[in-house]
Structure formats: C-alpha cells, structure tokens
N, C-alpha and C positions, 0 to 999 in steps of 0.2 A: 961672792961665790959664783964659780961658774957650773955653767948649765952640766958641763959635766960629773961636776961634785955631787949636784942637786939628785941628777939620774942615780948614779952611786949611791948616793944612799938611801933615796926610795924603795931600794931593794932592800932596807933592812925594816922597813914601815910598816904596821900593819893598819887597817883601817875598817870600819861597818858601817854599811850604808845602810840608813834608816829610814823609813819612809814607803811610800805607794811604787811597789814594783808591777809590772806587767810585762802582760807577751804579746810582743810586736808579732802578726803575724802577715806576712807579704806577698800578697795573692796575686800570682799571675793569670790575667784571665785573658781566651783567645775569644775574640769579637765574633771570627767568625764560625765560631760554634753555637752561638746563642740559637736556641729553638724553643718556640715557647713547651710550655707543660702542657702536657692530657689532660692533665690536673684541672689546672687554672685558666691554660691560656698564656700565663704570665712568661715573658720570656725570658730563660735561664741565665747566671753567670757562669758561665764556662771557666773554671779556675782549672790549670793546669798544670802549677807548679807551687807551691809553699815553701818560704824561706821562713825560719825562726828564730827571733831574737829575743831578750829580754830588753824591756823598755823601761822609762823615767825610774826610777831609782837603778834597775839591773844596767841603763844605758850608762850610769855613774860608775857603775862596778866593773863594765865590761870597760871603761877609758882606764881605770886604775889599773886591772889587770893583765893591758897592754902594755901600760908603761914599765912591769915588772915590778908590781907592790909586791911585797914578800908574802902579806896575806891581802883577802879581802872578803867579806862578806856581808851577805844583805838579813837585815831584821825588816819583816813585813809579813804580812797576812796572803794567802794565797788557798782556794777551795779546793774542796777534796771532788777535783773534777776531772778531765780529759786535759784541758787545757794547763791544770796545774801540775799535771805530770810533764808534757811538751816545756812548762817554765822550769821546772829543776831539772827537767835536762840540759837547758839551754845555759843555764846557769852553769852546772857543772862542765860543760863539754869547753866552757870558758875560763875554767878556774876559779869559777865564783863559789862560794860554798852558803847550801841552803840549810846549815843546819838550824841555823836562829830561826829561821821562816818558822811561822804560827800559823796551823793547815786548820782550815773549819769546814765545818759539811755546811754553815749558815753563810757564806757568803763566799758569791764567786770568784773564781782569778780575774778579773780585770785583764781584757785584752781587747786588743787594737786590729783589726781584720784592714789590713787598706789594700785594695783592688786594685793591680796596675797594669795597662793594658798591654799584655804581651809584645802589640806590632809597634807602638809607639815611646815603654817603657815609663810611660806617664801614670801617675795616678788621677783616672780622669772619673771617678766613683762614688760616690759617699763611701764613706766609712762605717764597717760595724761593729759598733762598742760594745763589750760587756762591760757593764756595769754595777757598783754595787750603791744604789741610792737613798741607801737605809744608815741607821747609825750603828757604828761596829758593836756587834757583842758585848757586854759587858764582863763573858769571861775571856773572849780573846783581849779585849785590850789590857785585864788584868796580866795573859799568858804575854805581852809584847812587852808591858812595864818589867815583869818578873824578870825577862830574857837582857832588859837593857840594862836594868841596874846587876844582875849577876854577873853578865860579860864588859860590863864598863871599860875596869881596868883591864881588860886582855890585848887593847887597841890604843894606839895613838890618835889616831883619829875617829871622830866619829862625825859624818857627814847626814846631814839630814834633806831628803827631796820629800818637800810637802808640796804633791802638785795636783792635787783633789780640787779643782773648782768651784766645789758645791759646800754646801754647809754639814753634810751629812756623806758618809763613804768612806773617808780617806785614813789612812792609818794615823797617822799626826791629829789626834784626837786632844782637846780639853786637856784630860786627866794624861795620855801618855806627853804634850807640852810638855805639863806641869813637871812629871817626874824628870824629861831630859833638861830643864833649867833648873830645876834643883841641885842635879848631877855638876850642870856646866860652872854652876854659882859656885858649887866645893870646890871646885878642880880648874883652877884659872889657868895649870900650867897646857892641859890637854885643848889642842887646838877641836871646838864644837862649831860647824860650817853649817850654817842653816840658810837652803832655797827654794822659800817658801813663794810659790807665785799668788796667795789671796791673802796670808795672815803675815805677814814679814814683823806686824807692828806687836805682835799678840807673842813674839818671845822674848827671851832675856836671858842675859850674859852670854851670848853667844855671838860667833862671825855673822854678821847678817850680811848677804848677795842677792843682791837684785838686778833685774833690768831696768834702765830709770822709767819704764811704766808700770814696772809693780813699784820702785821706792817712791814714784810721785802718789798711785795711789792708796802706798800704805801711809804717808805722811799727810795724807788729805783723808784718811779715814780716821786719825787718830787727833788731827789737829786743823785741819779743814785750809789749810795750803799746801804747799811742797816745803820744807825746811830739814832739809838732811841731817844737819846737825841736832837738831832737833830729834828728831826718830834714834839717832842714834844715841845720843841722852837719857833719853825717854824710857828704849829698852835696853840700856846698860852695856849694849856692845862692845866689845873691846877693838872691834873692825867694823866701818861699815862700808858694802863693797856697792858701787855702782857699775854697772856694764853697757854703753854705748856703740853699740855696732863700731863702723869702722872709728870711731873717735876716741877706740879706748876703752878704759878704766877707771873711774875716780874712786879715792878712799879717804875716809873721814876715822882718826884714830882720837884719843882725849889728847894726843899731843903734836897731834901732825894731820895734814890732808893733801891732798897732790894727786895730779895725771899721770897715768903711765899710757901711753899710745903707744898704738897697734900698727901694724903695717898691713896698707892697702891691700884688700884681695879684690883682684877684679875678678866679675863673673865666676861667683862662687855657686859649686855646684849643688849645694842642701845645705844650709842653716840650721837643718831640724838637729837638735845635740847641741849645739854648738855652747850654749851657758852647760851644761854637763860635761863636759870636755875641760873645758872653763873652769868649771869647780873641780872635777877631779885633780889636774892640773896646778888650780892654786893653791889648795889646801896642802896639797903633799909638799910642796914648795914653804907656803909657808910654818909648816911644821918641821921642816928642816935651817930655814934661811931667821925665822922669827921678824924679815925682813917683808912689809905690804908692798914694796917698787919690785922687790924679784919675785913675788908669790905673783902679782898680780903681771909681771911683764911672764912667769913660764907660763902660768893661764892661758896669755893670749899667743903666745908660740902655739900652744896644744893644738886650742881651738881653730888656728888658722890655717890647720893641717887637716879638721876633719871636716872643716868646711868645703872642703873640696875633695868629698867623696860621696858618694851618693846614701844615703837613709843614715842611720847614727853612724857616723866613722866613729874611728880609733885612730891613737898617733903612737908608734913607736918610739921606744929611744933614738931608734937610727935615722929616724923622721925627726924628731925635736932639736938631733943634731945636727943634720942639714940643714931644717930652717933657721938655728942660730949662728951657721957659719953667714946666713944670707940676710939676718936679722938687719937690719941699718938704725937699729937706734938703740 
C-alpha cells in the first residue's frame, strides 16, 4: 500500500487517546529582568511570553490530528483548576475533543512549566511540575472505566500513553488496566496500541511499543533478563514493537519478526515527541495496512519529521509526502 493510500484513509479513522494528558507550558523568561523580591531577596523569573500545548497523551492527539484523523479524542483525568481550562482549550483549539476528559476538584492537571531563555532560546531551568502523587480517586477512576467501556466501539483505534513514572498518579491505574485488557481480549479485530514507559509487562492482548529501555527493563522485571519473545508471550501481544533511535524498529509477531530501518537524521533538532509521533503514526497505519513493515516504516517517516522541529512537532500529510518521495529504503 502506498503512503498515499495510507494518508487517504486515515481520514476516514477515528481514534481515543487514553492515558496521562498534560499542559505543556513554555515559558519564555528575559534574564535580564530578574530582580530580586522585597519579599525575600530571592531573585525573580522574569517569564515574558507563554506558549500552550497539550503534552504526553494530548502530544499523541495533537500528531493524529495533523495527519487529518477524521476524529480524535483524549480520555483522562484533568482538575477543576486554572490550568485545566488553559488544557481544554488547547485541546480544542487543535481539534482534540475533551469530552471523555473526567474533571475532579481532588486532583490537579498535571503540567509541565519548562523555562526558556528568551536571548538564548534554550531551556536552561529546572522545570515546574504539577503533580498528582497520590492514587486516583476511586470514583474517578470508576468515571474513566465507565467512559472507556461506553465509547469503546465508537473508535477504531484506541491508543493508550501510560507515562506516570511513579507507582501512584497516573490514569492507567490497576483496575482501569484491567478493564482496557478485557476490552482488547473481546475485540482482537480493533487495533489497542499500548506506551507504557514503567509497566509495558503488566498488560495484555494488546500492541505493546517500547523503546528498547523500557522493553529491556520490562523483560528484566518480569523475568530477570531481556527476552523479547518472551514478554511478548507472556502478555499475549499480538505485536510487539521495539524502537531504536537511528537503527529503526524491531517487531516480534506469533508468526514473524524483522527490522524495518529508519533513515539517518543528522543533527536533529528535539527528540522530545518523537516515540508519540511514532505511535500515532503507526497505529493508524497499522489499522489501515494490518501490515507491522508499513505500520512501523509510516511510524518512522512521521517521527523523522517532528524530530526536527523544536518542542513536540507534528507531521503533515504534505510532510509525510515529501519525505516518502525522499525515503531510500
């Protein structure tokens, strides 16, 4: 199938991103405004400009919704704060729709404050996280269960970003797991794309995508070496996807495995996105192609396109087609 088949009828796909959404927020600050406080003493950050995006799950939403998915939306948890209005706006103003979103007064939006220095354009700051470091709700993760198994079949796709690092916080909870592998065990036809960076071992029946240091150490948490075939056994995957910087893609299927390689980017400008670019990218591919060599080579077209834009790119059609006229492999 060619890349332009694939484009074609992405637009007829619809898809819900499931998992830990945030708001990227991108603070330009001028150095040489800093004065300290009356206050304290302590001296100010001068932030002078705010750029607002939706981040890790909204960053997955926002690559779908450039490539012209016909829908897309995010299920996740976001507070009834300041910052959770700035996230469903940013949502909407991109075509993302927040109606799945499950709004709590008990727990904040998670967002991302990164400080960049206006003269230099660097982020040269710590970062200031909200955080939610508690375990979700019991009635919200009941209201996320509710929303995933009611809108199930409304989607062809359902993409899951589990990127909570910690054991406590994250929407991809135990029990909401539980329900979306139950879901994915009925429904072998609907492609379920799970990128999971701490638990990859803890699902089943579903696409698993990793970078091979989460697949090395979800197969050394679950069996105390790396054995891909293994993990992918273990939890029943029908795909299991590795991602190696410039070396590619490997995939382990019950009846096939193989490399698809990537073309060289030198001196790429952000990496940040790039496995969400990646997933977006392959999952709509392979829900169209049923093919892991074309899901996983338009993956790495996408991502080789937002790698060289600064904070989470996006890749166009008109972009996916230019780099496949330039593809070489």
């Amino acid at each position: 199938m060619t890349v332009t088949d694939i484009l074609d009828q992405i637009a007829q796909k619809s898809v819900l991103v499931l998992g830990d959404i945030c708001l990227d927020r991108w603070c330009r600050y001028d150095p040489t405004l800093s004065e300290p406080s009356r206050e304290t003493g302590i001296p100010r950050t001068a932030v002078v400009a705010t750029e607002l995006s939706p981040g890790a799950a909204g960053t997955i939403a926002g690559n779908l919704t450039a490539l012209l998915t016909k829908q897309v939306a995010v299920l996740g948890v976001i507070g009834n704060d300041g910052f959770g209005v700035e996230l469903e706006r940013a949502l909407m103003a991109r075509e993302i729709s927040p109606e799945l979103v499950v709004k709590s007064a008990e727990v904040p939006t998670f967002t991302y404050t990164k400080l960049i220095n206006a003269h230099t354009g660097e982020e040269d700051r710590p970062r200031v996280d909200f955080i939610n470091p508690r375990e979700m709700p019991e009635e919200v993760q009941r209201d996320v269960i509710a929303h995933l198994r009611a809108f199930w079949s409304a989607f062809d796709i359902v993409l899951v970003c589990d990127q909570a690092e910690t054991n406590h916080g994250g929407v991809v909870t135990p029990r909401v797991r539980e329900a979306l592998c139950d879901l994915a065990a009925s429904d072998r036809d609907r492609v379920v794309w799970v990128d999971s960076r701490m638990r990859a071992e803890q699902f089943r029946h579903t696409v698993l995508k990793c970078n091979l240091r989460e697949a090395r150490e979800a197969s050394e948490r679950a069996f105390g070496d790396y054995d891909p075939e293994r993990l992918r056994q273990a939890t029943g995957s029908p795909l299991l996807v590795v991602t190696d910087g410039s070396n590619g893609a490997y995939y382990r299927t019950e009846a096939s495995e193989g490399r698809v390689p990537t073309k060289a980017v030198d001196h790429p400008v952000d990496i940040c996105g790039a496995g969400d670019s990646f997933s977006a990218g392959a999952a709509l591919a392979l829900s169209i192609t049923k093919s892991p060599e074309e899901a996983l080579r338009f993956g790495n077209m996408v991502s080789s396109i937002t790698i060289m834009k600064k904070g989470t790119g996006i890749a166009t059609p008109v972009e996916v087609l230019q780099t496949a006229s330039t593809w070489p492999i």
